[in-house]
C-alpha positions in Angstrom: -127.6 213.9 5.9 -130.8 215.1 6.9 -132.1 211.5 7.1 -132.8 211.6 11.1 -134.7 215.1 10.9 -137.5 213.2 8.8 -138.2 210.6 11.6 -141.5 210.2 13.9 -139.7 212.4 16.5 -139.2 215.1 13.9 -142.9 214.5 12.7 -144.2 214.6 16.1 -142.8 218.1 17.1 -144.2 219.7 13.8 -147.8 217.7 14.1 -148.4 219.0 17.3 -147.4 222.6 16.5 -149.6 225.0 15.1 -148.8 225.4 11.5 -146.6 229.0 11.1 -149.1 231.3 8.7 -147.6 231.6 5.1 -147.7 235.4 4.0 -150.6 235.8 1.8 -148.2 237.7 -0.9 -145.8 234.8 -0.4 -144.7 233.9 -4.7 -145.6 230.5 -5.3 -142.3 228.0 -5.5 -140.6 228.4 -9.0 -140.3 225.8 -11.6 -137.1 224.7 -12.7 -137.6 226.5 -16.1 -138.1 229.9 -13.8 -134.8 229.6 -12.2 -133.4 233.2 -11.5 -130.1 233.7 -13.8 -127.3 232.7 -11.3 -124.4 235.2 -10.0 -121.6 235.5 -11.6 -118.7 233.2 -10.0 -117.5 235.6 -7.3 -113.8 236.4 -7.4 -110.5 234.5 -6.3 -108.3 236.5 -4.1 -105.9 233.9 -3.6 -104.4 231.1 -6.5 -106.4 228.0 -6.6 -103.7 225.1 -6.6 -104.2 222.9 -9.6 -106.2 219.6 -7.4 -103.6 216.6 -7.0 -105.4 214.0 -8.9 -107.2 211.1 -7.1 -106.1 207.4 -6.9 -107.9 205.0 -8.8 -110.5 203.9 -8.3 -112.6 200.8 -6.9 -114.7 199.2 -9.3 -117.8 197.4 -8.7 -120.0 195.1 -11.3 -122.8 193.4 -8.7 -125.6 191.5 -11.2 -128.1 191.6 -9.4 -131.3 188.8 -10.0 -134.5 190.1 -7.8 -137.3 188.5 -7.2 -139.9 191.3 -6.0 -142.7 188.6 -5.3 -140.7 187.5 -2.8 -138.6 189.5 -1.8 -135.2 187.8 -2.1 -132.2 187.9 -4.6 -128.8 186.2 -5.8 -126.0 188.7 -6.5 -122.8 188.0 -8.0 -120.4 190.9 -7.8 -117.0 191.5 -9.3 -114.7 194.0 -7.1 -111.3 195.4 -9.1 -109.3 196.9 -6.1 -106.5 199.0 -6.6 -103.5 199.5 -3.5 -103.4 203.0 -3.7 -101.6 202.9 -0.3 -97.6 203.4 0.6 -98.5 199.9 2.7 -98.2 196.1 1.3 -101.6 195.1 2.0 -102.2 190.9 3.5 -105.6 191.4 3.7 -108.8 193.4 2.8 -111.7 194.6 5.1 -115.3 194.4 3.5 -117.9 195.9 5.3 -121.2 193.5 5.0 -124.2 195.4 6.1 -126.9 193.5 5.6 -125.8 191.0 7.8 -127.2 193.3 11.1 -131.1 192.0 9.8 -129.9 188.9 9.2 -130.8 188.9 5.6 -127.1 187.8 3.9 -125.8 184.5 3.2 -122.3 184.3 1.6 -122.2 181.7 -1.0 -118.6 181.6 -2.0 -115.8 184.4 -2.3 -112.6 183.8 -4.5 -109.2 186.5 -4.9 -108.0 186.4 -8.6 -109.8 183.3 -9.3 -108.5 181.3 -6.2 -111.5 180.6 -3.5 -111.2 181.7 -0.1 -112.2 179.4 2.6 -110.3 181.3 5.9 -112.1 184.5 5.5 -113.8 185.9 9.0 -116.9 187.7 10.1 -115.9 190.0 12.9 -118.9 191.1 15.2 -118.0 194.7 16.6 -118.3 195.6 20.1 -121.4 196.8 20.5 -123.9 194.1 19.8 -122.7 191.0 19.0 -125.1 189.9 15.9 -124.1 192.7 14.3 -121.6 190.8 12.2 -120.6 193.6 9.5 -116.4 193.1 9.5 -115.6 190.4 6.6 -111.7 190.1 7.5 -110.7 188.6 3.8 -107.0 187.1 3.8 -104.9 188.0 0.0 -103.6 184.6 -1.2 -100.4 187.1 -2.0 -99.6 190.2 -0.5 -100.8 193.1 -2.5 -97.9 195.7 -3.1 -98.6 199.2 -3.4 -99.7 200.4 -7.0 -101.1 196.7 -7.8 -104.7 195.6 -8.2 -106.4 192.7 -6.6 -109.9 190.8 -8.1 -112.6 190.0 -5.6 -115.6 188.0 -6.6 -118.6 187.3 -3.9 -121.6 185.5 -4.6 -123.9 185.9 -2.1 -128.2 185.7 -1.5 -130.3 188.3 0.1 -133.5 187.7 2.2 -135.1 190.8 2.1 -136.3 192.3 5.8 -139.3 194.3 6.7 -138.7 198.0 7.1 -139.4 199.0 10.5 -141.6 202.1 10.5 -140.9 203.0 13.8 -137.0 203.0 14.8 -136.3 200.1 17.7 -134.5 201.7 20.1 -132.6 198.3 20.9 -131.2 197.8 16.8 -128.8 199.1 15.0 -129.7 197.7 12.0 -130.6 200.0 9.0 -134.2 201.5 9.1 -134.5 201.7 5.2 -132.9 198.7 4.0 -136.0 196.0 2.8 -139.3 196.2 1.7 -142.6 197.2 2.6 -146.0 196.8 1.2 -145.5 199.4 -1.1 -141.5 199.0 -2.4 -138.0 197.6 -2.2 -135.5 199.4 -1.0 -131.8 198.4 -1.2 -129.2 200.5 0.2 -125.7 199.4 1.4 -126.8 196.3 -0.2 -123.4 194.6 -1.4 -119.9 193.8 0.7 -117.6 196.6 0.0 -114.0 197.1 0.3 -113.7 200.6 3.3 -111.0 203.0 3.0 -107.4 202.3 4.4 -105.6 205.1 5.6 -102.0 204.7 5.7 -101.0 204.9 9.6 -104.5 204.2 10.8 -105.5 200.9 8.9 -109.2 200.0 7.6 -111.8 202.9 8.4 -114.9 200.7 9.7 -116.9 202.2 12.4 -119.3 200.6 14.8 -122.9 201.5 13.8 -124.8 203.5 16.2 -128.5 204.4 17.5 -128.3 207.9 15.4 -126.0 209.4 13.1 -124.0 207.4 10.0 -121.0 205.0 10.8 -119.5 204.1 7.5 -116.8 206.0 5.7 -117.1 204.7 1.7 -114.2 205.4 -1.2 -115.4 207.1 -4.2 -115.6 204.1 -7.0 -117.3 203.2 -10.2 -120.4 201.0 -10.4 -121.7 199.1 -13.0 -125.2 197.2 -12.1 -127.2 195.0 -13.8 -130.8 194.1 -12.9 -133.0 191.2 -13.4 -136.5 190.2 -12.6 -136.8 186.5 -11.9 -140.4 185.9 -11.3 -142.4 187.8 -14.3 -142.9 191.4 -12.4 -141.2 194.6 -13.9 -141.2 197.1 -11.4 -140.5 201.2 -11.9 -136.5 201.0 -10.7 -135.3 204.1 -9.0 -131.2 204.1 -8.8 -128.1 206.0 -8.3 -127.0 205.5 -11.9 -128.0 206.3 -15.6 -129.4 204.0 -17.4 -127.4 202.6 -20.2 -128.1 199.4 -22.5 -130.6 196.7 -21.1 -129.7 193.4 -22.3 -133.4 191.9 -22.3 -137.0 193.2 -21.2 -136.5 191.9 -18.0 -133.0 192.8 -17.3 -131.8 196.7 -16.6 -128.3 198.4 -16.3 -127.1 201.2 -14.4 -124.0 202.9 -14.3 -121.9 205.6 -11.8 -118.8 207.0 -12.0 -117.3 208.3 -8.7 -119.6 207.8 -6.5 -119.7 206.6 -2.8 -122.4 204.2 -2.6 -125.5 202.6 -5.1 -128.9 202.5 -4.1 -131.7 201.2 -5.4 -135.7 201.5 -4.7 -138.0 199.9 -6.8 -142.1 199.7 -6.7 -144.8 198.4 -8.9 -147.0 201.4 -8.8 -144.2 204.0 -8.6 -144.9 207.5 -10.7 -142.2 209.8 -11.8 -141.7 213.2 -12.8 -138.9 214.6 -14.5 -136.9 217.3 -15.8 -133.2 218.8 -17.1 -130.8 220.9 -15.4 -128.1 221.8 -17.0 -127.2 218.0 -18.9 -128.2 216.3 -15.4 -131.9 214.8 -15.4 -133.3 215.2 -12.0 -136.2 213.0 -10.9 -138.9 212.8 -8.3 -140.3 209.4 -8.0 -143.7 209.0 -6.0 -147.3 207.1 -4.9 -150.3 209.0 -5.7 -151.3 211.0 -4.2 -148.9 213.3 -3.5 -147.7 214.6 -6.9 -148.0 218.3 -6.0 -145.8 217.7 -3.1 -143.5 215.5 -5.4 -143.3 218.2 -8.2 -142.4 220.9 -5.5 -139.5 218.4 -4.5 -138.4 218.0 -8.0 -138.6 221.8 -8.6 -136.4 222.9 -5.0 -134.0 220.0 -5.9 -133.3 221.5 -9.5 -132.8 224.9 -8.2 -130.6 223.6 -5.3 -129.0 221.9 -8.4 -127.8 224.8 -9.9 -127.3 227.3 -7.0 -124.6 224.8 -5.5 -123.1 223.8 -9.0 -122.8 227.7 -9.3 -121.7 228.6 -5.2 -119.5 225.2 -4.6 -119.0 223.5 -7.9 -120.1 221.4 -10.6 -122.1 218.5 -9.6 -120.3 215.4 -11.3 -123.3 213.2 -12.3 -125.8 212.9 -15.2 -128.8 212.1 -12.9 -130.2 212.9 -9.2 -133.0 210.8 -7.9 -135.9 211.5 -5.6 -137.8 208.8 -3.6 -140.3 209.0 -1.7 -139.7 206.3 1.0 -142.6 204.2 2.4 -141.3 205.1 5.9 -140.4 207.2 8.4 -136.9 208.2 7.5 -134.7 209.4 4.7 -131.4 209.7 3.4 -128.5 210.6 1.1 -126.9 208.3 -1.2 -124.6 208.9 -4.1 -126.9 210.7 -7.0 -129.9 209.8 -4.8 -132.1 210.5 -1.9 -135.2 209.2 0.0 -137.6 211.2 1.5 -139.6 210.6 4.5 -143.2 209.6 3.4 -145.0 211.8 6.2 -143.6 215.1 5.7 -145.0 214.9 2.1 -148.2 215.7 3.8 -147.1 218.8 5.4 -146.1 220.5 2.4 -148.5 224.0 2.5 -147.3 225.2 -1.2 -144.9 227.4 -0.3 -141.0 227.9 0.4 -141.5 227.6 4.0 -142.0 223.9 4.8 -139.9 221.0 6.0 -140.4 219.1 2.3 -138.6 222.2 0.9 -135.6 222.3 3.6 -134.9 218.7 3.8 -134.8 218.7 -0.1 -132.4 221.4 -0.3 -130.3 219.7 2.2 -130.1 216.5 0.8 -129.2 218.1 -2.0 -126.3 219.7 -0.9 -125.0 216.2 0.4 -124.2 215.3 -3.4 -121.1 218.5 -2.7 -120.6 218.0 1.1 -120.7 213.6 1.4 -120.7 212.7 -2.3 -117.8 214.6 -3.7 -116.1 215.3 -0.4 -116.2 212.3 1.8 -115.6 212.1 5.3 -115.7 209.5 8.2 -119.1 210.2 9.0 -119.0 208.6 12.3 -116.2 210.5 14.1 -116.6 213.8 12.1 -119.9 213.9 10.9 -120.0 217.9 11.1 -118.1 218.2 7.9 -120.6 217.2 5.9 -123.8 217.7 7.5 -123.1 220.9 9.1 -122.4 222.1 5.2 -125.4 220.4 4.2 -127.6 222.6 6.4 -125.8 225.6 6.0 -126.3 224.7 2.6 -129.9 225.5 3.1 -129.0 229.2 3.8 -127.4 229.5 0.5 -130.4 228.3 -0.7 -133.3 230.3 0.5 -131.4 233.6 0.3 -131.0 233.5 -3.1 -134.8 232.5 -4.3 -136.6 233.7 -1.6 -134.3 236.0 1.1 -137.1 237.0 2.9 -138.0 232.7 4.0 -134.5 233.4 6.5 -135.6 235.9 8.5 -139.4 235.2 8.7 -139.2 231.3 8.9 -135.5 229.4 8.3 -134.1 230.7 11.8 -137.2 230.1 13.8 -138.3 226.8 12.3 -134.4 225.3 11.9 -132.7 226.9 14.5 -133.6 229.2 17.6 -137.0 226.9 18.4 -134.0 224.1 19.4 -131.7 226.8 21.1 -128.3 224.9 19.6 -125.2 225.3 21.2 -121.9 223.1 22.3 -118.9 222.3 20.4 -119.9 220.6 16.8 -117.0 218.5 16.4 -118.6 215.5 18.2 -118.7 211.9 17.5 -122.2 210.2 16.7 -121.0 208.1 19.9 -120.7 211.5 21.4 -123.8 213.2 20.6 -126.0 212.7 24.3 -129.3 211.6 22.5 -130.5 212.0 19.2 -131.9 215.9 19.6 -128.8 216.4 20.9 -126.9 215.9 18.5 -128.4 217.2 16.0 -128.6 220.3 17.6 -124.5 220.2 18.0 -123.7 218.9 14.6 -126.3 220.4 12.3 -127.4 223.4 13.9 -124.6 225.0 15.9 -122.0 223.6 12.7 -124.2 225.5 10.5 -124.0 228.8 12.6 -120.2 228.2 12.6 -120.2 228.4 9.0 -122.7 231.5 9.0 -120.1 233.4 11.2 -117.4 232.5 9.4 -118.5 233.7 6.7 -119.0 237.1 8.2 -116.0 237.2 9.3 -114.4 236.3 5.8 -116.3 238.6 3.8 -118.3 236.9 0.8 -115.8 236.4 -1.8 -113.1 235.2 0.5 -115.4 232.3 2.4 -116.5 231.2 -0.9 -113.7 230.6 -2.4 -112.7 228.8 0.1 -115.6 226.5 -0.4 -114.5 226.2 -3.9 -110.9 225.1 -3.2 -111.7 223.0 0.0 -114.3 221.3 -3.0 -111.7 221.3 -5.4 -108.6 219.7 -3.3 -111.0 216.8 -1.6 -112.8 216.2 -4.5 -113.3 212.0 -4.4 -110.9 212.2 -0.9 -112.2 211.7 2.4 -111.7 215.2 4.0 -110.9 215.6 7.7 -110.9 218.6 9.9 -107.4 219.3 9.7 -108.3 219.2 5.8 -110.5 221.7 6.1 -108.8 224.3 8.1 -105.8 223.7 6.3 -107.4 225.0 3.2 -109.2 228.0 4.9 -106.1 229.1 6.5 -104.8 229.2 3.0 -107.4 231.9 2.1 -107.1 234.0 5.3 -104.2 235.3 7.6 -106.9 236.4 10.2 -107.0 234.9 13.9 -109.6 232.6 14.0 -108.7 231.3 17.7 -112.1 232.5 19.3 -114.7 231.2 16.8 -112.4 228.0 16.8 -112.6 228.0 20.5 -116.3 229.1 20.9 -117.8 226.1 18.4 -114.9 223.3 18.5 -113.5 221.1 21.4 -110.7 220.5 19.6 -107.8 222.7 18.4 -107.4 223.0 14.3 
């Protein structure tokens, strides 16, 4: 994610530098429809193994009732879990999120129709309200292979989004609603990821950086107004049948997480790449800098799906946030609401960088996973590199004149990139060890690789982890696959660790 790069710091640094002069033969940003004809697939020097196919997969139904007026809901949600594990599984580990703000109250839980009383709300270790670990005891151990219902009925108070990040919480900065919109992310208990040898994958939540590893699953979510008001609904899914005027239903298929912003006075704008309808939702009245976001993110669209691989979903959803953040979710992403204002109509702007790289989280976070809290450079190291594939191939000259200045040498990156958030010395920081230097790492590798061999590599490292939670090992497993040459320094010169 680029989330963190859109906050107040980020906005800070680029209000109080002078604006970088655009060229005045500088081609205005394409439209979708003007997309240049893509490459064709660059060659395969080694065999592709045919991908091992992934475990099935969690399933989630969450009805959702909302009332926007004020700002509360009932859900009742429906979990099929499958034990896809070598392990005989006594319990299940749901992280609860929305119980940092305060803003859940569990109304009854139940295991294949029998209620669960003994379950247990673990606060973590580094503040103790943040009460996120629902320990839920099986009424039978759960064999590998066999599947496991989990109904949860639970309320939602809605919290006000904080505009300005408290240093002192750890609580989500997008989750709730503001004058302007409702915004639900990591809104529902979910089941984390258990690793055979390791246990349940649940991270303690920091100051910067993402803490939660998710399982690709399959959501089905129904919506209903309760108090009259039908506002514009931005979500992960499609939208398939609606049951009533008042009621809505999404649906996604492999994905990692479902998000949901809605607002009464919402505008969208729309178009089709390739099958997938891509769409930039916005307030007046920014809907030049909205169609410029809907126009980089279709061209990322297709430049990825032609460089990394297909992109697995039917949709891809914009937001515009009313805040001072942003951030990846599966077939969706929010913007920060103040660097719509900075857009200058041309490639070379923030609006245009942080699209791309958002973006490039549906390959590297959607359909790779990874435990973004103790290696977060594997996907957002990829999801800024990912930037470079971008502006090289619609406007090559941006790199050299802009991308390298404005992205990279102004922040002089360096140290190893392999670092947890925990790790990261402050939020600049990090992101100059995780983002930046990763995404030099990749840039040199792919020198020393050549073209066709470091993108095939991509391909495969996409293909094998494909709705997996990669690791490092993962990933130098697979290059090593595509290369017999020593690697040892650039290992060495950007890692702490030895892959």
């Amino acid at each position: 994610m680029l989330a963190r790069l859109s906050l107040l710091i980020l906005l800070l640094l680029t209000a109080c530098s002078p604006s970088l002069p655009s060229p005045t033969d500088a081609p205005p940003l394409p439209t979708a429809t003007s997309f240049p004809t893509p490459e064709p697939p660059l060659p395969t020097p080694s065999p592709t193994p045919t991908p091992i196919p992934p475990p099935q997969r969690p399933h989630y139904t969450l009805n959702l009732r909302l009332s926007y007026a004020h700002k509360t809901a009932r859900v009742v949600e429906t979990i099929r879990y499958t034990n896809n594990s070598p392990d005989v599984l006594t319990d299940l580990l749901l992280a609860v999120v929305p119980t940092c703000p305060r803003s859940f109250a569990l109304n009854a839980i139940a295991v294949n129709g029998v209620p669960i009383t003994d379950y247990r709300f673990e606060p973590d270790h580094v503040q103790a309200y943040v009460r996120q670990r629902l320990q839920l005891p099986l009424p039978q151990p759960l064999p590998p292979g066999q599947q496991v219902t989990v109904e949860i009925d639970f309320s939602l108070i809605l919290p006000v989004v904080e505009n300005f990040r408290n240093q002192d919480s750890l609580c989500s900065q997008i989750y709730g609603y503001t004058a302007a919109q409702i915004n639900l992310v990591d809104w529902y208990p979910f089941i984390v990821p258990y690793l055979p040898g390791r246990g349940w994958i649940l991270n303690n939540p920091w100051y910067y950086g993402e803490h939660l590893t998710y399982e690709a699953s399959d959501f089905d979510v129904i919506v209903t107004f309760t108090d009259g008001l039908s506002p514009v609904i931005a979500a992960s899914g499609e939208e398939i049948e609606s049951g009533s005027p008042n009621t809505r239903r999404f649906r996604l298929e492999a994905g990692r997480t479902f998000a949901l912003s809605f607002a009464l006075d919402f505008r969208v704008v729309s178009t089709v790449v390739d099958g997938v309808t891509v769409s930039s939702y916005y307030f007046a009245p920014y809907e030049v800098p909205a169609r410029a976001v809907l126009d980089a993110t279709a061209q990322a669209l297709q430049i990825y799906s032609q460089r990394f691989g297909p992109y697995p979903h039917k949709t891809l959803t914009v937001v515009q946030g009313d805040f001072n953040d942003g951030m990846e979710f599966s077939a969706f992403y929010f913007h920060s609401k103040g660097i719509y204002n900075n857009y200058d109509g041309t490639l070379r702007n923030h609006l245009i960088a942080v699209s791309v790289h958002e973006t490039a989280h549906q390959w590297w976070f959607e359909q790779v996973g990874n435990n973004q809290a103790l290696e977060p450079w594997l996907d957002e190291s990829l999801a800024t590199f990912s930037e470079i594939v971008y502006y090289e191939t619609v406007q090559p000259e941006v790199l050299g004149e802009w991308w390298w200045f404005y992205r990279f040498d102004r922040y002089q990156p360096s140290n190893q990139v392999d670092v947890r958030i925990y790790e990261g010395d402050g939020q600049r920081p990090y992101w100059n060890k995780v983002y930046l230097n990763g995404a030099r790492f990749l840039q040199d590798l792919r020198l020393r690789l050549g073209e066709p061999v470091f993108f095939a590599f991509l391909q495969d490292y996409l293909s094998q982890m494909r709705g997996r939670i990669a690791t490092s090992q993962d990933f130098f497993r697979i290059l090593r696959r595509h290369t017999d040459a020593d690697l040892s320094d650039l290992i060495s010169q950007y890692f702490q660790n030895s892959y």
